[in-house]
C-alpha positions as CSV (number, residue, x, y, z in Angstrom):
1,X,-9.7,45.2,-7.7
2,X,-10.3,46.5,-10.5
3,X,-10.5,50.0,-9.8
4,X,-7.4,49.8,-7.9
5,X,-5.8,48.5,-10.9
6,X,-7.3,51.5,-12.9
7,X,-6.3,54.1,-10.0
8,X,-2.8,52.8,-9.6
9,X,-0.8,52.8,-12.2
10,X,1.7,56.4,-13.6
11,X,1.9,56.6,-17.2
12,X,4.5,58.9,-16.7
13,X,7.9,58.2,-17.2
14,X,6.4,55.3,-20.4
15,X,8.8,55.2,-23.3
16,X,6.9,55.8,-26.6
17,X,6.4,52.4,-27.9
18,X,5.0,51.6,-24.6
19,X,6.7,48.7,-23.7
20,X,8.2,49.6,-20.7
21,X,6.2,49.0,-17.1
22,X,6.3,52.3,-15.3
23,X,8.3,51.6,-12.0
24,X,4.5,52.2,-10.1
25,X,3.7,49.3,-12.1
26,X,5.8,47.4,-9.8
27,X,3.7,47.6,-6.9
28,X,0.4,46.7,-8.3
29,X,-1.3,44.3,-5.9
30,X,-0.8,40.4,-7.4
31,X,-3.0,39.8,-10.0
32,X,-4.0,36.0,-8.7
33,X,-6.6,35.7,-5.9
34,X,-5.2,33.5,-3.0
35,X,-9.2,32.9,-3.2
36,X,-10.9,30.8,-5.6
37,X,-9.6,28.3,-7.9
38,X,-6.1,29.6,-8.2
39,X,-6.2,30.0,-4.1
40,X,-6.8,27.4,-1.3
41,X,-8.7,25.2,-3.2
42,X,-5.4,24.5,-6.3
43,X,-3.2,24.1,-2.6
44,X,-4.9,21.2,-1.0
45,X,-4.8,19.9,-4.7
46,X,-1.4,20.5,-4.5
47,X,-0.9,18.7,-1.6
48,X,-2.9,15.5,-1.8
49,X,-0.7,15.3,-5.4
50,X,2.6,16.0,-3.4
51,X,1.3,13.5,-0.3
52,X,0.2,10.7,-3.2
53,X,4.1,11.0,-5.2
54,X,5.9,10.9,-1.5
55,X,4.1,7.5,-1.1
56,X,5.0,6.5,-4.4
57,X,8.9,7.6,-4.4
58,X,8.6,6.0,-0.8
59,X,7.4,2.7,-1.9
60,X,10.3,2.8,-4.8
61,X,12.6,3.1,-1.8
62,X,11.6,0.7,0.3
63,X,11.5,-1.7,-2.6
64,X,14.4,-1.3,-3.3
65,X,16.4,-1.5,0.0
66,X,14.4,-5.0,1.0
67,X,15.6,-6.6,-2.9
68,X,19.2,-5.3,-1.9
69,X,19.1,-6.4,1.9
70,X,17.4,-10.0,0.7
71,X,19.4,-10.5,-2.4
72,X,22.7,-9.4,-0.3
73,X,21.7,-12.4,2.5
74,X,20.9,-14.7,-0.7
75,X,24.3,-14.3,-2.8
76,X,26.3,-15.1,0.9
77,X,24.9,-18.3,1.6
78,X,23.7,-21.7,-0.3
79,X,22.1,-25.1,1.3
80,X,23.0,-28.7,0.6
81,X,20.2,-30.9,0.4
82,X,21.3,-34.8,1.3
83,X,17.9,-36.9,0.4
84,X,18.2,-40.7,1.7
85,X,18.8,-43.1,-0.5
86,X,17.9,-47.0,0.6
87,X,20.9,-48.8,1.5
88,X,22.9,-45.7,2.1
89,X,23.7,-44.3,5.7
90,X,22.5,-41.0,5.3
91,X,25.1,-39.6,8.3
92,X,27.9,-41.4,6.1
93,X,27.1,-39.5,3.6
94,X,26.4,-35.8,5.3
95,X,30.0,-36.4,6.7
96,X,31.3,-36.8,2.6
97,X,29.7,-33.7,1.5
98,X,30.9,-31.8,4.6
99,X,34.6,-33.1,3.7
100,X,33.9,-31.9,0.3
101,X,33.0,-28.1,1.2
102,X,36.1,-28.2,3.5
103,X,38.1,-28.9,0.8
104,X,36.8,-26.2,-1.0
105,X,38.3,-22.3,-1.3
106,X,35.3,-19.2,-0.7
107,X,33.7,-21.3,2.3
108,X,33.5,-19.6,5.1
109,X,30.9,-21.4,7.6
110,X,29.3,-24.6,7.5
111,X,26.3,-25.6,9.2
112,X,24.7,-28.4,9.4
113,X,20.7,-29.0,10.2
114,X,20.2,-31.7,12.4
115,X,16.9,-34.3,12.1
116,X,15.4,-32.1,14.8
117,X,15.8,-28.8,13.0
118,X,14.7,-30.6,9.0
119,X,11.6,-31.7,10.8
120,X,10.7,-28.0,12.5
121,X,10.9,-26.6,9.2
122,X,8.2,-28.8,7.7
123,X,6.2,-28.6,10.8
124,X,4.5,-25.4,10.1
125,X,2.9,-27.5,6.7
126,X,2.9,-31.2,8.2
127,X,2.1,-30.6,11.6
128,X,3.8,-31.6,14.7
129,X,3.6,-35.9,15.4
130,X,4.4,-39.1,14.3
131,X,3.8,-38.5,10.6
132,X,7.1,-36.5,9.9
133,X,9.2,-39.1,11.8
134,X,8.4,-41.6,9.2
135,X,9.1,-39.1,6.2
136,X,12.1,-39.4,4.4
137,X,12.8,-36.1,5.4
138,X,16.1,-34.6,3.5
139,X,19.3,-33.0,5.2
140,X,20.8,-29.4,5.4
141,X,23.6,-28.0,5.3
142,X,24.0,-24.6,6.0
143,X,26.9,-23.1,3.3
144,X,28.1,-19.6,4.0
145,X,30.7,-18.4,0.7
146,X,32.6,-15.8,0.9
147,X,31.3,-12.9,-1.5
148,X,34.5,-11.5,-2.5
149,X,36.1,-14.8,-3.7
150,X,33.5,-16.8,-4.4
151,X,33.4,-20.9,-5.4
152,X,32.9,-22.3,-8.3
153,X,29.0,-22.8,-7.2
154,X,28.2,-25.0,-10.8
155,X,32.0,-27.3,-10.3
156,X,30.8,-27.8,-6.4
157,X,27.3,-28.6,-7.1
158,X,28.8,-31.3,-9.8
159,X,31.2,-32.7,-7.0
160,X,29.1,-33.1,-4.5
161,X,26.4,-35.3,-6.7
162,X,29.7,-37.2,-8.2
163,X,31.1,-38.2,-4.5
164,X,27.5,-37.7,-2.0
165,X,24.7,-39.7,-2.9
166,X,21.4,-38.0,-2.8
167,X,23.3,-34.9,-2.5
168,X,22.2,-31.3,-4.5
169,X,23.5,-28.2,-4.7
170,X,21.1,-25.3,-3.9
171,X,22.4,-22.0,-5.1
172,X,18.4,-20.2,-4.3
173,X,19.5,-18.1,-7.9
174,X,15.8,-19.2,-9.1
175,X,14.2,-17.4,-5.2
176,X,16.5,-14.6,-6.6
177,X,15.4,-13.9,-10.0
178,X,11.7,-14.4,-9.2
179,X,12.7,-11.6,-6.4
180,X,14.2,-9.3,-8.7
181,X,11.1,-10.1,-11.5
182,X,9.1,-9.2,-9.1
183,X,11.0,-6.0,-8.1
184,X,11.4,-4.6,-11.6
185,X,7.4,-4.8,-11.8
186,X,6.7,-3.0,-8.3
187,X,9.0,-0.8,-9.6
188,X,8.0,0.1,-13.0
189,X,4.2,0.0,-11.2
190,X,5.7,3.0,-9.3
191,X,7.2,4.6,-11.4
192,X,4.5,4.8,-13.7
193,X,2.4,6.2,-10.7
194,X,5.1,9.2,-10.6
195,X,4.4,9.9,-14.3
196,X,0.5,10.2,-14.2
197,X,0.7,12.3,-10.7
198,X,3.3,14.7,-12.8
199,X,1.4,14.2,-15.9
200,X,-2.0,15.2,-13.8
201,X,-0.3,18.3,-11.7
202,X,0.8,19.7,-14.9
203,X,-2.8,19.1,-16.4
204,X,-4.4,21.1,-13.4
205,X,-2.0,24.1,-13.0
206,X,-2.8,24.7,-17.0
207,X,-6.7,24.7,-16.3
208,X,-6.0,26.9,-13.6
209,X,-3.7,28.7,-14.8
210,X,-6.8,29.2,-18.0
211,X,-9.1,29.9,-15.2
212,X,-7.5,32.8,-13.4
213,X,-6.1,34.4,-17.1
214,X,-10.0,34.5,-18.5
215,X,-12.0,35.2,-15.4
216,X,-9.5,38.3,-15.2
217,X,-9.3,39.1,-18.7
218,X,-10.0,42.9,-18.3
219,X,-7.7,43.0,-15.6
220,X,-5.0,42.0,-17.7
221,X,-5.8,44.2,-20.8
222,X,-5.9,47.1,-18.4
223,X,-2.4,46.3,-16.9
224,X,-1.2,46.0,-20.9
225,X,-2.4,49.2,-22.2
226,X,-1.1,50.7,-19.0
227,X,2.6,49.4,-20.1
228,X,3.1,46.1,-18.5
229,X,4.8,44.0,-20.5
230,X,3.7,40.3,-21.0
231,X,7.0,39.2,-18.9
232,X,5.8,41.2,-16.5
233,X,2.3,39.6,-15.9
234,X,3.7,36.0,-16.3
235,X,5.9,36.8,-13.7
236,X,3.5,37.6,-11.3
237,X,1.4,34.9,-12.1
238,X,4.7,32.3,-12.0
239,X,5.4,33.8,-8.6
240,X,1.6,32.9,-7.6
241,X,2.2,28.8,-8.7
242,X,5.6,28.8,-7.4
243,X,4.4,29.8,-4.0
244,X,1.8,27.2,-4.5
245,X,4.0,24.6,-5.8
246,X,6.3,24.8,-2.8
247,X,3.9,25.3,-0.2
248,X,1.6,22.2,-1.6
249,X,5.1,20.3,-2.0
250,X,6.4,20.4,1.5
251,X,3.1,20.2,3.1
252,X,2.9,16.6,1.1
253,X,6.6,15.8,1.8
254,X,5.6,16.5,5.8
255,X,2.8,14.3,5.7
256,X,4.3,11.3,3.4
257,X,7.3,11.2,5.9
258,X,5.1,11.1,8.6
259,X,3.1,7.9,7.2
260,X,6.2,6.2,6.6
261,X,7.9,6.9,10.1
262,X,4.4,5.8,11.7
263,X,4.2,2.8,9.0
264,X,8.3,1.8,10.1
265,X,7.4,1.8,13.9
266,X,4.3,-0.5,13.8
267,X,6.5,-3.1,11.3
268,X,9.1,-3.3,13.6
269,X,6.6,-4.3,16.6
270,X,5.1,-6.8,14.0
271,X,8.1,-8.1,12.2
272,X,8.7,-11.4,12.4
273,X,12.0,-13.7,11.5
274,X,13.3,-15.9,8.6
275,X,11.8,-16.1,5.4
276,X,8.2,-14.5,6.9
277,X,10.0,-11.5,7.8
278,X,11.7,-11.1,4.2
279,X,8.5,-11.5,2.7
280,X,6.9,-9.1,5.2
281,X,9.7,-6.7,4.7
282,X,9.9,-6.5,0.4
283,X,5.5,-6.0,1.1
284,X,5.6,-3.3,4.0
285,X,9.3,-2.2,4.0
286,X,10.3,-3.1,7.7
287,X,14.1,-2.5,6.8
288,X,13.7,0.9,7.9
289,X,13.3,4.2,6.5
290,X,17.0,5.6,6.7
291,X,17.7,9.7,6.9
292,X,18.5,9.3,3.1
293,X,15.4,8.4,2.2
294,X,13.7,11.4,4.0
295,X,16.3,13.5,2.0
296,X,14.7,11.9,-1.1
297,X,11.4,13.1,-0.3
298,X,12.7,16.8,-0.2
299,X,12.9,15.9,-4.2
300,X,9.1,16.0,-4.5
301,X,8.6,19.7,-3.2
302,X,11.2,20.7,-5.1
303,X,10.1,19.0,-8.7
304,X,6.3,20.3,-7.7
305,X,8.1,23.8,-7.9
306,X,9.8,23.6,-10.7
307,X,6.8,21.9,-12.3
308,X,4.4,24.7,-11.0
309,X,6.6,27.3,-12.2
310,X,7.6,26.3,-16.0
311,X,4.1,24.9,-16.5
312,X,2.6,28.1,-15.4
313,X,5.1,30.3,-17.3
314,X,4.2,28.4,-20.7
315,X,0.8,28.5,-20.3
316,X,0.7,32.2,-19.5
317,X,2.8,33.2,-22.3
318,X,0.4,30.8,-24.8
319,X,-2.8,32.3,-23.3
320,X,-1.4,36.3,-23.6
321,X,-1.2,35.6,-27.2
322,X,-4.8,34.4,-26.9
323,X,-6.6,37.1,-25.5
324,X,-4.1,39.9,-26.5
């Protein structure tokens, strides 16, 4: 390579400060190996960094579409809980807090749990048999509000212990805060991950970057007594990471939508119902992957490009003045 180098390059034509590339200058072969360090080996790098920050900008999104779908379900519906109460009718007094919601504006559907249903929802903790017919098991009532006028939630919840006895307002805000809590951890978790995989792509393309620059140190002194300009050998190492950047990036933007596709099918043949299934959604995501969120991985190629490029750049122009 180095001969070519030598045999290449026409000093005619230089101006006499020398800082103008003869135009042969432009068609010297590219001064970064695809070999070595700087070659295939700084691609599958590339890549497994690209394929680890799809996972992690995936997990942000599926994080946040279950704590929007769950919260959305929340903030539609509340319960009324009806405990018995010795020497009260309990019926008497379902019928009182059902006249109540009636009477109230924002509700849109009420429901209410029979004996029957109260007693299946314990079962999966109590068992089925005689033991939860003799509980003083409490009564539901299924409240669905109306989101874009809603009730007075603290003035119904007042009313209803004032006039129902044994009656409570359930508004699930406490389910919902630990829910977002939670969220705003997973989510600074992941975005934390993004930093250190940017922070660690941007450590490897400058050590590479050092590598290729010293292990072709004569090569480059050549090409600068010849008349290349500095700009001139940073761009041709620039074009080298950009390539890499790009190539790593959609090879890991590929793969991470292909986990998360695969990932999406098996929940869905797994997913489960009710409060299981919300759980098992906000942990594996089983809301779905929607065509926005694969046009959100597209970032991560495109930010390993930029990142390859200006990292490369800098570090060029900082080791030129090195060795120079």
């Amino acid at each position: 390579m180095m001969k070519e180098l030598i045999a290449e390059p026409d000093v005619e034509g230089m101006d006499e400060g020398g800082k103008r590339a003869p135009e042969r200058l432009q068609r010297i072969g590219r001064i970064m190996p695809d070999s070595g360090v700087t070659g295939h080996t700084l691609t599958i790098v590339m890549t497994i960094m690209c394929y680890l920050a799809c996972l992690a900008l995936g997990a942000l999104i599926l994080i946040h579409t279950a704590i929007f779908n769950w919260t959305s379900d929340i903030t539609r519906q509340v319960t009324v809980v009806v405990h018995p109460t010795e020497g009260t009718d309990i019926e008497v007094e379902i019928q009182k807090a059902v006249d109540v919601l009636l009477e109230t504006q924002g509700i849109t559907s009420i429901n209410t749990l029979s004996l029957d249903d109260a007693a299946a929802l314990l079962e999966p903790w109590l068992g089925s048999g005689d033991l939860i017919s003799e509980l003083p098991i409490p009564r539901l009532i299924e409240v669905g509000i109306d989101r874009e006028a809603q009730p007075d939630l603290d003035a119904l919840g007042l009313r209803l212990s004032a006039e129902v006895t044994g009656a409570s307002l359930d508004t699930h805000r406490r389910w919902q805060q630990q829910l977002v809590r939670m969220a705003g951890t997973l989510r600074l978790i992941g975005y934390s991950v993004l930093f250190l995989i940017s922070f660690t792509t941007v450590a490897i393309i400058v050590y590479a970057t050092r590598a290729a620059m010293y292990s072709n140190r004569d090569i480059v002194e050549v090409l600068h007594l010849v008349g290349a300009e500095d700009r001139f050998i940073a761009s041709q190492i620039q074009r080298h990471f950009l390539k890499l950047g790009l190539k790593g990036g959609l090879i890991g933007a590929v793969a991470g939508a292909i986990t998360f596709t695969v990932l999406n099918l098996w929940i869905e043949s797994e997913s489960s119902g009710g409060l299981d299934g919300a759980l098992d959604a906000m942990a594996t995501g089983s809301y779905g992957f929607s065509f926005v969120s694969y046009l959100l991985l597209l970032l991560i190629p495109l930010v390993a490009t930029l990142i390859s490029l200006v990292t490369a750049r800098l570090a060029v122009i900082h080791i030129l003045n090195e060795i120079l």
